[in-house]
TORKOL-4160 file (C-alpha; in steps of 0.2 Angstrom, whole numbers, padded with zeros to 4 digits, m for minus):
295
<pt num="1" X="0000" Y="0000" Z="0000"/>
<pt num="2" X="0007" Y="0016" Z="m0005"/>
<pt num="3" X="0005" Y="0031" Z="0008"/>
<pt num="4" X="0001" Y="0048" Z="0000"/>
<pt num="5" X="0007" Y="0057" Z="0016"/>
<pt num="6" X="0017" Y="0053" Z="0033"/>
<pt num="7" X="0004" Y="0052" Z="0042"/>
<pt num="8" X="m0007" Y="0041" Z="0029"/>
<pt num="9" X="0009" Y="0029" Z="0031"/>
<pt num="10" X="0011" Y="0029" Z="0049"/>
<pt num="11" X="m0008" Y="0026" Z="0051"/>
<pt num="12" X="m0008" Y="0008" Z="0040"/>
<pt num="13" X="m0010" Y="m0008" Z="0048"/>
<pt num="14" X="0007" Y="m0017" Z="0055"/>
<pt num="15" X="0000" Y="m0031" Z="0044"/>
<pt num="16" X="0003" Y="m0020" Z="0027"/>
<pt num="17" X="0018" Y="m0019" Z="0019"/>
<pt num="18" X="0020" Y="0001" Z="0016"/>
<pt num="19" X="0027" Y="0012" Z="0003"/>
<pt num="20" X="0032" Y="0029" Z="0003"/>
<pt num="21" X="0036" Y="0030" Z="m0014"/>
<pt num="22" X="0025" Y="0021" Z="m0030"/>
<pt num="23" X="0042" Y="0015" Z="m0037"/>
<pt num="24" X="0049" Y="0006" Z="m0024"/>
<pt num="25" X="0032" Y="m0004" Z="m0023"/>
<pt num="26" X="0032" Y="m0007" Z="m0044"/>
<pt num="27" X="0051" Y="m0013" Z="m0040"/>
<pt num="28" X="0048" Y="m0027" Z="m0024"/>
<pt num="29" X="0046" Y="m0043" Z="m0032"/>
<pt num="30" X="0037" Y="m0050" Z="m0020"/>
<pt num="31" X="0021" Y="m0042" Z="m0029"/>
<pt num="32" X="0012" Y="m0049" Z="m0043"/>
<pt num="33" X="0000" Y="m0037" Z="m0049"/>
<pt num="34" X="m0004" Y="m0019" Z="m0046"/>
<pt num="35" X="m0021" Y="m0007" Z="m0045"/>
<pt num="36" X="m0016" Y="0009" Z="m0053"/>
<pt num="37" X="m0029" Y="0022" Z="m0048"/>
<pt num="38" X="m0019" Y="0039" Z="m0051"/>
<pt num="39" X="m0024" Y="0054" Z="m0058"/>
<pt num="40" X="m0024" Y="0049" Z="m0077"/>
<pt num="41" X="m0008" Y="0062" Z="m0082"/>
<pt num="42" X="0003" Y="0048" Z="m0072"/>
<pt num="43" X="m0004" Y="0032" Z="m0078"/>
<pt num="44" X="0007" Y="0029" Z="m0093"/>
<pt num="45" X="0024" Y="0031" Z="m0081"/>
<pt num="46" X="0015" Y="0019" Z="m0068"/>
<pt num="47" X="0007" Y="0006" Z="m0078"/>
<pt num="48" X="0024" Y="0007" Z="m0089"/>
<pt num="49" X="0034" Y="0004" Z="m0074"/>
<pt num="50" X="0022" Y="m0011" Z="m0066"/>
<pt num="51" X="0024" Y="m0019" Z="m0083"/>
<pt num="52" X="0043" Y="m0018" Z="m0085"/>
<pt num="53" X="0043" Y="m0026" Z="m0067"/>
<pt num="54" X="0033" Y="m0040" Z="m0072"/>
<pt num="55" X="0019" Y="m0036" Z="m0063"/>
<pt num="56" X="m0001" Y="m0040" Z="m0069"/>
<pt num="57" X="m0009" Y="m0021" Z="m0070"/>
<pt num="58" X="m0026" Y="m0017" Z="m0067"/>
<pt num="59" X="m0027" Y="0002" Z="m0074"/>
<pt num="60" X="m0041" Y="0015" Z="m0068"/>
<pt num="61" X="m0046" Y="0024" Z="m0086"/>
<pt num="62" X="m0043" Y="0033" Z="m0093"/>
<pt num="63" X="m0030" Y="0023" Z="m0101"/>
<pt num="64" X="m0020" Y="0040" Z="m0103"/>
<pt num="65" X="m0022" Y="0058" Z="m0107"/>
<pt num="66" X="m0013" Y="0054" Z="m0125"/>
<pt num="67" X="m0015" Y="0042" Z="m0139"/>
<pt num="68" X="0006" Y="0040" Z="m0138"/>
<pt num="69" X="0004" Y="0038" Z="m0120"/>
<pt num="70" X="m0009" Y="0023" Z="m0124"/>
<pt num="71" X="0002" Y="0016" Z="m0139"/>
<pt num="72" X="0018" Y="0017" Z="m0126"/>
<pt num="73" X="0005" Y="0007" Z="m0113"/>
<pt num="74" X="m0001" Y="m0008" Z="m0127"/>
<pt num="75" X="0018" Y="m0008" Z="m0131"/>
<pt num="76" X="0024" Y="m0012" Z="m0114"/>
<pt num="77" X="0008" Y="m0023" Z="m0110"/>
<pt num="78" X="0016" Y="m0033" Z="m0128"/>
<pt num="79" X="0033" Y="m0036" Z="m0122"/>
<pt num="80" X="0029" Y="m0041" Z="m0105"/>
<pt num="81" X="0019" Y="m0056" Z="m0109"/>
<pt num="82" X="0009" Y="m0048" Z="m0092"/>
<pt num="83" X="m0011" Y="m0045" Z="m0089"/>
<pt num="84" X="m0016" Y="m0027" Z="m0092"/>
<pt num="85" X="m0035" Y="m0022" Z="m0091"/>
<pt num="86" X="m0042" Y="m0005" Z="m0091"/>
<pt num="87" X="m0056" Y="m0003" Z="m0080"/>
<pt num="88" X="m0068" Y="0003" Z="m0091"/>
<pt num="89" X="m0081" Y="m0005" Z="m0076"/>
<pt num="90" X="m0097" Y="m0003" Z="m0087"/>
<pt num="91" X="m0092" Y="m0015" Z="m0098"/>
<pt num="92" X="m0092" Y="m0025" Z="m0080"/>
<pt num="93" X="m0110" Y="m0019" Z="m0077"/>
<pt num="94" X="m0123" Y="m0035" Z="m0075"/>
<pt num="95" X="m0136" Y="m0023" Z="m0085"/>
<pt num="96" X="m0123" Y="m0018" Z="m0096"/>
<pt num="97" X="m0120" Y="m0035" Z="m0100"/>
<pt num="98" X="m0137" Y="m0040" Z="m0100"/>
<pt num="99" X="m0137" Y="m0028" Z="m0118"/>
<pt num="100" X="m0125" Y="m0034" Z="m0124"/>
<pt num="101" X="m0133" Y="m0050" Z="m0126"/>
<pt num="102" X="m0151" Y="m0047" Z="m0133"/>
<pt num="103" X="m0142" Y="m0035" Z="m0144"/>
<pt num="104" X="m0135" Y="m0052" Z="m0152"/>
<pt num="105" X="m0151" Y="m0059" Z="m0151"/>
<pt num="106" X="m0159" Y="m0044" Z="m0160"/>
<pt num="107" X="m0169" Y="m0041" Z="m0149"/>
<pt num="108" X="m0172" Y="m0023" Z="m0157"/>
<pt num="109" X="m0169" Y="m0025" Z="m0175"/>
<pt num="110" X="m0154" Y="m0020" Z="m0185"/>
<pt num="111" X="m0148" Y="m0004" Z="m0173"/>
<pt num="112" X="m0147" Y="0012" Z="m0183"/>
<pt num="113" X="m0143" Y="0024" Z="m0167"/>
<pt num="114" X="m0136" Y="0027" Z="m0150"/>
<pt num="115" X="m0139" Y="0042" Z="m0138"/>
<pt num="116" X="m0129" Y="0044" Z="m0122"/>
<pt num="117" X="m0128" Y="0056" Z="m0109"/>
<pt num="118" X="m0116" Y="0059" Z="m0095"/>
<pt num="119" X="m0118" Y="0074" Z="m0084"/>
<pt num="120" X="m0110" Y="0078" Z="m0063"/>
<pt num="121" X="m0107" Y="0089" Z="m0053"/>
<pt num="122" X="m0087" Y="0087" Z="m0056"/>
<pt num="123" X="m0075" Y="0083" Z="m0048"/>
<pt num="124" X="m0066" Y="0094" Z="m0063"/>
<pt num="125" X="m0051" Y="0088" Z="m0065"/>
<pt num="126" X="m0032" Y="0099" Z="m0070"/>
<pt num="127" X="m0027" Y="0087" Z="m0082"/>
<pt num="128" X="m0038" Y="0081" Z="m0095"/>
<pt num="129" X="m0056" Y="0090" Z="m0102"/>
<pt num="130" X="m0072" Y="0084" Z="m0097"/>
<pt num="131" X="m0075" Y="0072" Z="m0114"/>
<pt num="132" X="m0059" Y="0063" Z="m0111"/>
<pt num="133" X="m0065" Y="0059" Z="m0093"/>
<pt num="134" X="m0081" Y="0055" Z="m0096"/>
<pt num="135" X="m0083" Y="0049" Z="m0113"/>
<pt num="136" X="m0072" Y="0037" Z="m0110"/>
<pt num="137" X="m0085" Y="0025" Z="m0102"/>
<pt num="138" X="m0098" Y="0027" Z="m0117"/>
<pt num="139" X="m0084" Y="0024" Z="m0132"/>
<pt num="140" X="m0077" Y="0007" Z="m0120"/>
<pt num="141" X="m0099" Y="0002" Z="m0120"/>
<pt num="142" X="m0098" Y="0005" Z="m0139"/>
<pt num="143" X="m0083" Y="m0003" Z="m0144"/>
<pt num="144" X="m0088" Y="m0019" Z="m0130"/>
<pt num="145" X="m0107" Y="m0015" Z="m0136"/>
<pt num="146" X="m0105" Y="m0016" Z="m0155"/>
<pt num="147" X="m0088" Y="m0029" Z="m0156"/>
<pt num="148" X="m0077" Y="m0013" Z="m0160"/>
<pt num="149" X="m0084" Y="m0003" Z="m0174"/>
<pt num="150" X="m0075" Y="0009" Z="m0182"/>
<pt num="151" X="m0081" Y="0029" Z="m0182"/>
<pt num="152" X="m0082" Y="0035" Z="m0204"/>
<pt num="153" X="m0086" Y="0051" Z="m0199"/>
<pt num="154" X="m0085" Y="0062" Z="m0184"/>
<pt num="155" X="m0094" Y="0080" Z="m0179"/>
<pt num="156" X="m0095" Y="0088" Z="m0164"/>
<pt num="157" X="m0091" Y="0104" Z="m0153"/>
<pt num="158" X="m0086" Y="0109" Z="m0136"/>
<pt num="159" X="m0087" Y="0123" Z="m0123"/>
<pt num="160" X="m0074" Y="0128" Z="m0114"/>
<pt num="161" X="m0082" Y="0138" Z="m0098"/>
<pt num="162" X="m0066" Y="0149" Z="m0092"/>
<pt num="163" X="m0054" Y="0147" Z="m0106"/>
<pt num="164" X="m0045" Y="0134" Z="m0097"/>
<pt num="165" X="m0040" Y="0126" Z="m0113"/>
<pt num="166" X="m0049" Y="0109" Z="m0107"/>
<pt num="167" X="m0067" Y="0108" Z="m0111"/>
<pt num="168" X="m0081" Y="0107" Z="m0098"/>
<pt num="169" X="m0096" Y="0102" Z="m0112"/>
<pt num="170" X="m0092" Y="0094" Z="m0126"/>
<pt num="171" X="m0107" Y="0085" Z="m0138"/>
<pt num="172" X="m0102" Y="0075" Z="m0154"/>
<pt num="173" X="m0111" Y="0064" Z="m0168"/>
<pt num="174" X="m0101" Y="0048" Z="m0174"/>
<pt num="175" X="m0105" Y="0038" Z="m0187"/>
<pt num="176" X="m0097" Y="0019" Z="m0188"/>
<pt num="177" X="m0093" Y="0008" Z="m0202"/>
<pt num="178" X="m0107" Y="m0004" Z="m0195"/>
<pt num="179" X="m0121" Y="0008" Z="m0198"/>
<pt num="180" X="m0122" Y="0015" Z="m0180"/>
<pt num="181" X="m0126" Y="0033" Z="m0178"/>
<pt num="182" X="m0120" Y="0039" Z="m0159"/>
<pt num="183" X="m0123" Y="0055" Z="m0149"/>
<pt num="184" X="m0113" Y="0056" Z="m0135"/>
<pt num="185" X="m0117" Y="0073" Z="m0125"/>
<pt num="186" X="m0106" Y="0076" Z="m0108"/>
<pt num="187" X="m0102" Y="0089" Z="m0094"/>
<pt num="188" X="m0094" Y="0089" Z="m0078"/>
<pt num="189" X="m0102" Y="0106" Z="m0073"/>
<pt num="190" X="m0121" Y="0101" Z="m0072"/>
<pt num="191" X="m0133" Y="0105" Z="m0056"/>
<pt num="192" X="m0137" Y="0084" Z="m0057"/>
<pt num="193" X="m0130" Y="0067" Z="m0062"/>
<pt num="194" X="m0134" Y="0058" Z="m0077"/>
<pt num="195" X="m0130" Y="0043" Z="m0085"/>
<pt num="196" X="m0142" Y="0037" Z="m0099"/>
<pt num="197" X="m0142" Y="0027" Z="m0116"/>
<pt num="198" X="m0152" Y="0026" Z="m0126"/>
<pt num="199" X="m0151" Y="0012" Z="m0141"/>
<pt num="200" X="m0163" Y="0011" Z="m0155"/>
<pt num="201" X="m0168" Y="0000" Z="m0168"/>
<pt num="202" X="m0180" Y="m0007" Z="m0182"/>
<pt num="203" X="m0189" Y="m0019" Z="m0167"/>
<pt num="204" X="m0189" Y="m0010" Z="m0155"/>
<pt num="205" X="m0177" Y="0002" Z="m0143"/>
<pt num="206" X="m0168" Y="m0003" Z="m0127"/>
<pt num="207" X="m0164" Y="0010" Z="m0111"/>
<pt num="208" X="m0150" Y="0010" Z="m0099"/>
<pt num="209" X="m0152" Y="0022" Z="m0084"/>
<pt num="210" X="m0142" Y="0023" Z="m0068"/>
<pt num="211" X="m0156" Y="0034" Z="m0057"/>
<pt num="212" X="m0171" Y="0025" Z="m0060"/>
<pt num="213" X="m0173" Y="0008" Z="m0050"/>
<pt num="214" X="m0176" Y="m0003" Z="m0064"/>
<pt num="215" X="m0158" Y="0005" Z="m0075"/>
<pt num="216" X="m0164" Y="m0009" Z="m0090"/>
<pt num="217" X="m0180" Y="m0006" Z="m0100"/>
<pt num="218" X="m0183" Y="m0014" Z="m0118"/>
<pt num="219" X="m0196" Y="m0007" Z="m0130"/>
<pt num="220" X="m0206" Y="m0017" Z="m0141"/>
<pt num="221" X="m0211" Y="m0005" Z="m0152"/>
<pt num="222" X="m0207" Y="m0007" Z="m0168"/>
<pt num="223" X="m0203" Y="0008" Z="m0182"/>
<pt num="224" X="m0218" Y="0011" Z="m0190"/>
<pt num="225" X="m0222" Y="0005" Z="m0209"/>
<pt num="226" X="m0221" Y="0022" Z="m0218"/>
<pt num="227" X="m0228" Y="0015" Z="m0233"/>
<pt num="228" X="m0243" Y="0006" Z="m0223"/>
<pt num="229" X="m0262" Y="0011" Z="m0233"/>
<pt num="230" X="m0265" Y="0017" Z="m0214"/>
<pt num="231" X="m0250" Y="0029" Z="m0213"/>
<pt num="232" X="m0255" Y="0046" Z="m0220"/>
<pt num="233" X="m0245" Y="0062" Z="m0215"/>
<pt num="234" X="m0238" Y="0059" Z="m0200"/>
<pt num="235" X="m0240" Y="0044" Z="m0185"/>
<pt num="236" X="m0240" Y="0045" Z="m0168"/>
<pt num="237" X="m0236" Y="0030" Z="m0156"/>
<pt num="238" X="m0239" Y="0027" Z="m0135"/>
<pt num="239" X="m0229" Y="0011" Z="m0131"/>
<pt num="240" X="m0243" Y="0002" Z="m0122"/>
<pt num="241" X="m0238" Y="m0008" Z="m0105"/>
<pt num="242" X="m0235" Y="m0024" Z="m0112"/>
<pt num="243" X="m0225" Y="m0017" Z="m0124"/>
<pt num="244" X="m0211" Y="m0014" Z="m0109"/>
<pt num="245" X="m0199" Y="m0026" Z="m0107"/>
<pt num="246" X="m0190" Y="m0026" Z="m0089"/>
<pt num="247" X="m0177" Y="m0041" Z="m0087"/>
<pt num="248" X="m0174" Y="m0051" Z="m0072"/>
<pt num="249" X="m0156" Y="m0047" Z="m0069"/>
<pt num="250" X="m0149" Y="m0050" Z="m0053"/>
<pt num="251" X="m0135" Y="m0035" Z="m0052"/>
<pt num="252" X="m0118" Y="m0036" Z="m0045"/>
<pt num="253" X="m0107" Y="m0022" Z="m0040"/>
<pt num="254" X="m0095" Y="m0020" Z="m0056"/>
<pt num="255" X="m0081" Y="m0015" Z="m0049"/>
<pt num="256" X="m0082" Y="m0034" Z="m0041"/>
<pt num="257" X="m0086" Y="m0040" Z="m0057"/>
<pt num="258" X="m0070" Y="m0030" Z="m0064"/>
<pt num="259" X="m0059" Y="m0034" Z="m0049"/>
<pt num="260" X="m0063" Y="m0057" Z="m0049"/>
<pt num="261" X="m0061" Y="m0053" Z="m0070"/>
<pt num="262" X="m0044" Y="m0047" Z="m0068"/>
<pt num="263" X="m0039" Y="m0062" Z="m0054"/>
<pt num="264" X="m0047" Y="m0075" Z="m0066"/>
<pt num="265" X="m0038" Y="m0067" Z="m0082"/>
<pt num="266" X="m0022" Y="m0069" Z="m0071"/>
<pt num="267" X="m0023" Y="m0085" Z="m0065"/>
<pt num="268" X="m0032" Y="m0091" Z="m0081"/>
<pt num="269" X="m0021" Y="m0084" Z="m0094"/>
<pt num="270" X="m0037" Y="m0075" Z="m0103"/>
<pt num="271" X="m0038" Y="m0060" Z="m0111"/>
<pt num="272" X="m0047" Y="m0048" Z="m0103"/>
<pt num="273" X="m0065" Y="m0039" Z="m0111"/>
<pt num="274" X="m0055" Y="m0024" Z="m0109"/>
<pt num="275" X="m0037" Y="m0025" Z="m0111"/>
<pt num="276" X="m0024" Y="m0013" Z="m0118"/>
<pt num="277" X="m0029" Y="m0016" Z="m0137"/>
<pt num="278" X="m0046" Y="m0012" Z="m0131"/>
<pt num="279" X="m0038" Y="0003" Z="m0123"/>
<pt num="280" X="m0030" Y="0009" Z="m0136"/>
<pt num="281" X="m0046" Y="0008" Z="m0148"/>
<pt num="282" X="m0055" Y="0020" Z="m0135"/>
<pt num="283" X="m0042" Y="0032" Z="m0135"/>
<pt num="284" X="m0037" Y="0033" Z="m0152"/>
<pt num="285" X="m0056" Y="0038" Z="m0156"/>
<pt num="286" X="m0054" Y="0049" Z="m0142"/>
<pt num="287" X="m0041" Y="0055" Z="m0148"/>
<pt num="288" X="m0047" Y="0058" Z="m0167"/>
<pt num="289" X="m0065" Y="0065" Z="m0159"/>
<pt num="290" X="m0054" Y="0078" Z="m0149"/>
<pt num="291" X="m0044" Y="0083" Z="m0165"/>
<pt num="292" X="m0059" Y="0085" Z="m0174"/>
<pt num="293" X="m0069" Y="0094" Z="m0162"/>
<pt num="294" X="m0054" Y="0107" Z="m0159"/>
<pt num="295" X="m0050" Y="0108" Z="m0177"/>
């Protein structure tokens, strides 16, 4: 356990073995893997380092605040032969998950579009924007959602509240290779939280929100025939009760899910759902999103 401050250290159980220094940890080799949960401007120099050292690494996202930083991270991961996942924890999420599945199914049809929201009340971080931060979880539900599509077209725009030169709202339109048309709107400076998606297809449409006690809601509802004797100038629909779908889905906390994942990768030798090349997808569309969005 590495102490952030003298008194942190001195206040550790006898039974931990303490660090005042990060390095000194990555170096004993005593240690086989690492939880890196820093703030995300010293991830590449730690999971780097963890790697080099032979240890397993289990990496907070964002994987790092630059697409060179990620490459240099995959690299290392590469060369070490060792486990390292990103924890991008909704692709951990039992609901999550749950999607994924009847999205195989086609449960919905063939999906032509994805909206996402992600709003808080910060914390605002120093050393990335509020896209990089946030988006992150949404791109990691695409890429795990949609088996890693790959974004034709990007357009988007952000707002930069006190010229910081870090964005603290920042909404953008992706189309993907597969068809998928995403909307992915976030904030870090908003009076309430939000995390909602919102997937639609021919069939039907599917709903994933935190806040409301049932977070997993399918919609059987069909697109209407537009060419139907009975569709004249316009159509209205009212999805009736029997229409809404609410799955039995026992939940788990996914940052257990994440944590048994990474133990079971290790002593497995399995691949994790999210590892580095997974990573590295996220933040290079992250990475191309930004550059358009700025350009």
């Amino acid at each position: 356990v590495a102490a952030r401050t003298r008194e942190e250290l001195v206040a550790l159980p006898d039974s931990f073995k303490k660090y005042a220094n990060a390095d000194d940890l990555l170096r004993d080799a005593d240690i086989d893997c690492v939880v890196i949960a820093t703030p995300a401007s010293t991830h590449a120099r730690l999971a780097i380092s963890a790697l080099e050292n032979n240890k397993h690494v289990l990496l907070e996202k964002p994987m790092a605040v630059s697409l060179e930083e990620a490459r240099a991270i995959a690299d290392a991961a590469k060369k070490s032969n060792r486990i390292c996942m990103i924890g991008h924890q909704y692709c951990y999420n039992d609901h999550i998950r749950y999607l994924k599945k009847e999205l195989e199914k086609n449960t919905i049809g063939n999906i032509k579009f994805l909206v996402a929201e992600h709003f808080y009340s910060g914390p605002i971080r120093l050393d990335i924007g509020c896209f990089w931060e946030t988006a992150t979880h949404e791109l990691a539900m695409i890429d795990y959602l949609f088996s890693s599509p790959r974004a034709v077209d990007i357009t988007g725009r952000i707002v930069d509240m006190s010229g910081s030169g870090k964005d603290d709202f920042a909404s953008v339109m992706i189309a993907f290779d597969n068809g998928l048309t995403a909307s992915i709107t976030t904030s870090w400076f908003m009076p309430e939280k939000t995390r909602r998606l919102v997937i639609g297809g021919d069939k039907g449409m599917a709903r994933f929100d935190e806040k409301e006690t049932q977070p997993l809601m399918f919609y059987a509802q069909p697109y209407p025939n537009i060419e139907s004797p009975e569709f004249h100038t316009s159509h209205f629909f009212q999805i009736s009760d029997n229409q809404k779908i609410v799955p039995e889905v026992d939940p788990r906390e996914p940052l257990r899910n994440q944590a048994e994942h990474f133990i079971e990768c290790i002593t497995e030798h399995n691949v994790p759902i999210t590892d580095s090349e997974h990573g590295l997808r996220v933040i290079t569309l992250l990475h191309n999103i930004m550059a358009q969005m700025r350009h």
